[in-house]
N, C-alpha and C positions, 0 to 999 in steps of 0.2 A: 767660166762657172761650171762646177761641177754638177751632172746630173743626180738627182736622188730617185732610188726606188728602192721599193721595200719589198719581203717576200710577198708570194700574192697565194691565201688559203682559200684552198679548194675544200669542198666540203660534199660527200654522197650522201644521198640516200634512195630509200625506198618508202612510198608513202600508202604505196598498195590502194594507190584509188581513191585516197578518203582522205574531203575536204580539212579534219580536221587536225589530221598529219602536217598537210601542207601548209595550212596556214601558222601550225603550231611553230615551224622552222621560222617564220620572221616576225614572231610576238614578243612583244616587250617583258624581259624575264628568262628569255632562250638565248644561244649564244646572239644572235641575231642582234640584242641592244647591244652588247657590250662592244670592246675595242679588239676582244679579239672574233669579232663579226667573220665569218668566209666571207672572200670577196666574189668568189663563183660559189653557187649551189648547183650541183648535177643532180635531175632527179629522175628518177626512173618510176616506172606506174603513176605517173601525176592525176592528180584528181580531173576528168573533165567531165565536165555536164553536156551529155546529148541529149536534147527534149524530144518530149512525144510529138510536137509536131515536125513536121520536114522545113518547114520554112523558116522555124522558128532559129535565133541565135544556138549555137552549140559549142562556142570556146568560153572557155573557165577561167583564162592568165588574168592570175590579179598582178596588181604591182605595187607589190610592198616599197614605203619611204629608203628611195637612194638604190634602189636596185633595178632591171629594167627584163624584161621575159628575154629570155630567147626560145624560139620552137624550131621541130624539126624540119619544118617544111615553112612554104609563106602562105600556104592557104591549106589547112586540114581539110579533105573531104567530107562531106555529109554523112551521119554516123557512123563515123570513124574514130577514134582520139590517137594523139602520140604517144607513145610507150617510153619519152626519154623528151626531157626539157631541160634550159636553164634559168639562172638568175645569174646576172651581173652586176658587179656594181655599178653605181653613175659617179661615187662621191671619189676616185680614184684617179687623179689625174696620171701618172706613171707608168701606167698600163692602158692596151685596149683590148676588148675582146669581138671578133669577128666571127659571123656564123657563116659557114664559106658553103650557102646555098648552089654557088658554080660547079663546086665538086663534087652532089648531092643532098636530095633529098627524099628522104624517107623516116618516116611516122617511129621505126624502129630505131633508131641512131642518127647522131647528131656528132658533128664537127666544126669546132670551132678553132681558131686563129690567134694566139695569143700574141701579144706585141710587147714589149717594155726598154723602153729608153736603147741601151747599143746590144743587149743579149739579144742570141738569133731568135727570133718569132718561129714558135713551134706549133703543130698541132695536137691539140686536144678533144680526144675521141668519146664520147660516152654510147655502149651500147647494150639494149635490152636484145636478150640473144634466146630467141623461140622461133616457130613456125609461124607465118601470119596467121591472123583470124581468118576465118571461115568465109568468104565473101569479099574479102578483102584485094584493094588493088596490086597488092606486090604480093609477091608469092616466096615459100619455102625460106630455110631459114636468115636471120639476119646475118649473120657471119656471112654466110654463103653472098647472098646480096653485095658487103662489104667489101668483100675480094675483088668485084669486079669494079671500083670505083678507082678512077687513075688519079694519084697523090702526088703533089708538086715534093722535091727533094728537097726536104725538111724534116728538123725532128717531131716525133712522135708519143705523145704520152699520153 
């Protein structure tokens, strides 16, 4: 039996911080209902809520119907947010997509693992490329940072 897979669309943006950017991406009426949905969203500046208290919750990933968060790290620090997230699909059998935590993490950039049926699994990079914030645990800029991350020999996009 022959396998089937379809192309798989990727979709940027920038939501510049604000809730209602991000949520607007998977409202019924955006590409998000239709069939030709991305089946990955990369987002850069995502919305997150830090409260005023310390102890209080501080992550923001909703999860829109059939898609599933990916973050940059597995545990954000305390008033800190990620500068680079995604969504993936769940409703896609054909494909998988993997956040390859092993190789790094950092709040600035994000890699993930695509897989699909016999094409070679390649990596896909999203990164928000500045200075850290001011107080912040990683330092100087994100490129910089990236260079130093050792990448298994595989393709790159």
């Amino acid at each position: 039996m022959k396998e089937t897979t379809r192309p798989i669309r990727v979709s940027m943006t920038n939501t510049r911080r604000t809730n209602l950017s991000q949520v607007s991406l998977t409202t019924p009426g955006s590409s998000y209902s239709t069939s030709n949905a991305p089946d990955i969203y990369l987002i850069t500046e995502p919305w997150w809520r830090i409260p005023d208290e310390p102890d209080a919750p501080h992550y923001s990933v909703k999860e829109p119907a059939g898609y599933y968060p990916i973050l940059p790290v597995q545990v954000v620090p305390a008033a800190e947010r990620p500068r680079v997230y995604a969504y993936a699909t769940s409703t896609r059998p054909d494909f998988e997509v993997f956040n390859r935590y092993d190789l790094a993490q950092d709040l600035d950039f994000l890699i993930l693992e695509i897989r699909q049926g016999q094409f070679v699994p390649f990596l896909l990079v999203l990164m928000y490329n500045q200075d850290a914030p001011e107080g912040a645990q990683r330092h100087g800029r994100t490129f910089e940072r990236f260079k130093s991350v050792v990448l298994p020999d595989m393709p790159i996009a």
